[in-house]
N, C-alpha and C positions, 0 to 999 in steps of 0.2 A: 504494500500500500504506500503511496506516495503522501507527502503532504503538501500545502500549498505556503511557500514562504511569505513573511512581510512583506520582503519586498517584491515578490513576483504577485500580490493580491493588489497592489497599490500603483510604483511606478510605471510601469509599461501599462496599465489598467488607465491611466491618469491621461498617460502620453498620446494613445491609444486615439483616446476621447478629444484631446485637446488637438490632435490631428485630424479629428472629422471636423469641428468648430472651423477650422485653417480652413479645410473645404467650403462648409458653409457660407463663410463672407465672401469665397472668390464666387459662388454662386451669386453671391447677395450684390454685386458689385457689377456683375453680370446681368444679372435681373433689371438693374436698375438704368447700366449702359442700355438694356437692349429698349428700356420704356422713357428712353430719354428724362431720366430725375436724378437729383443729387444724392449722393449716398448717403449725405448728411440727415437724409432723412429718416434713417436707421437706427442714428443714435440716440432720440428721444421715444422711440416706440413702445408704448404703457399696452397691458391687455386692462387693467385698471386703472383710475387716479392715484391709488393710495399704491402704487406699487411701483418701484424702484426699475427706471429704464433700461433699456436693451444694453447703453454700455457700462452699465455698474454691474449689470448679470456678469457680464467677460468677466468684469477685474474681480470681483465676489468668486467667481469658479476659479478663476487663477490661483488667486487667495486659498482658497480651500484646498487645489494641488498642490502648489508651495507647501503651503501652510504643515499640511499632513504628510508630506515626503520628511520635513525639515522636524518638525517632531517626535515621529517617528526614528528617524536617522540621530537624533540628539545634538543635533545645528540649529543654528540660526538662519529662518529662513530669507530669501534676496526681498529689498523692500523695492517696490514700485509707486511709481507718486499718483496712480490713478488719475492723472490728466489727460488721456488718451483723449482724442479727439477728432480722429477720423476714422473711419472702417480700416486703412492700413496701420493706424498705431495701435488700434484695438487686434490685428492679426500678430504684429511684431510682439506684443503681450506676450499672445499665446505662443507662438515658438520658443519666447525667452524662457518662459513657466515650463513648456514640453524639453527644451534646453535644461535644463535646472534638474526638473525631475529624473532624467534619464543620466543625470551626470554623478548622482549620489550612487557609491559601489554598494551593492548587495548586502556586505558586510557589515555595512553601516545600521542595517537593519535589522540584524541578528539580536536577538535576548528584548525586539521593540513590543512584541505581542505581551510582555509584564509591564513596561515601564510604565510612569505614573505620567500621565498628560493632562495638565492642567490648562483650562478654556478662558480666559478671563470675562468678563463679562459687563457690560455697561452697568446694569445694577443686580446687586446681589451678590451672593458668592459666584466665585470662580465654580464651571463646569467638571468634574473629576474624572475619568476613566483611566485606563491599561489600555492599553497600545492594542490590543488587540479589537474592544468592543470601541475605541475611538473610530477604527477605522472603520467597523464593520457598523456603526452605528449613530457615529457623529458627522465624521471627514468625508465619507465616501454620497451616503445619500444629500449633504447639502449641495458637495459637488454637482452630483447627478439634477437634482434641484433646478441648481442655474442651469447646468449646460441647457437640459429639457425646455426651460422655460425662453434662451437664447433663439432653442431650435423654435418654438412656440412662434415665435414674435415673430420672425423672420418668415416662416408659415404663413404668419396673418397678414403679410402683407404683400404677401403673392410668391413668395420665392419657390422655384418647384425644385423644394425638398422631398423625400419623399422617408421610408423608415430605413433602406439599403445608404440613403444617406447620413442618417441618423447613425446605426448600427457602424457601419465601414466596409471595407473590404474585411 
């Protein structure tokens, strides 16, 4: 019986993802050459008022790759100034974070399914888990979260994504 390492549940799972997103905006850029419109229109695209637009999803899923690679690994993760401001800096994001994740060695990750990850939090206590149930139950579904709701947005406003685009090769 095999098992599934930290870091083969996580980095390449990360990277994986954040190279469909890379797809997504050359589609989304595409989309919007072939309908003659600014890209810029991409960047403020709500499915609600009360909800956080199309490029703070990027940097929020970025965040959560970093974030949990770098935790995990027991690093400090790379900080980004979240001022992205056009669909290419929102892309160069994602290769930096896909860069980042896949740069940390395996090793790094060895003994992370115990360690103690601590979430800080705006109010209250800090969030607590092991490396283990962080990833499988804090880091991974928020990720997932954004990326989904990125793919969402991009969906609503015509991109033809479809779920082979979603998924990957």
């Amino acid at each position: 019986m095999s098992t599934l390492s930290m870091h083969a549940a996580s980095a390449p799972v990360f990277a994986k993802m954040l190279g469909n997103m890379l797809n997504w905006l050359e589609a989304a850029k595409a989309h919007a050459e072939a309908r003659h419109f600014s890209t810029d229109v991409y960047l403020t695209l709500r499915l609600a008022p009360d909800m956080l637009p199309f490029a703070k999803q990027i940097q929020i899923c970025s965040d959560a790759a970093k974030g949990c690679v770098a935790r995990l690994a027991g690093q400090e993760a790379p900080k980004f100034d979240d001022n992205e401001a056009t669909l290419d800096e929102l892309a160069e994001r994602l290769r930096k974070t896909r860069d980042y994740v896949l740069s940390v060695p395996a090793a790094a990750f060895e003994g992370s399914e115990a360690r103690e990850i601590t979430i800080p939090r705006r109010a209250g206590e800090p969030l607590r888990f092991d490396g283990l149930n962080y990833l499988r139950h804090f880091a991974q579904p928020n990720f997932y979260f954004h990326a989904t709701t990125t793919y969402a947005l991009l969906r609503h406003a015509g991109v033809p994504l479809g779920k082979a685009d979603y998924l990957g090769a």
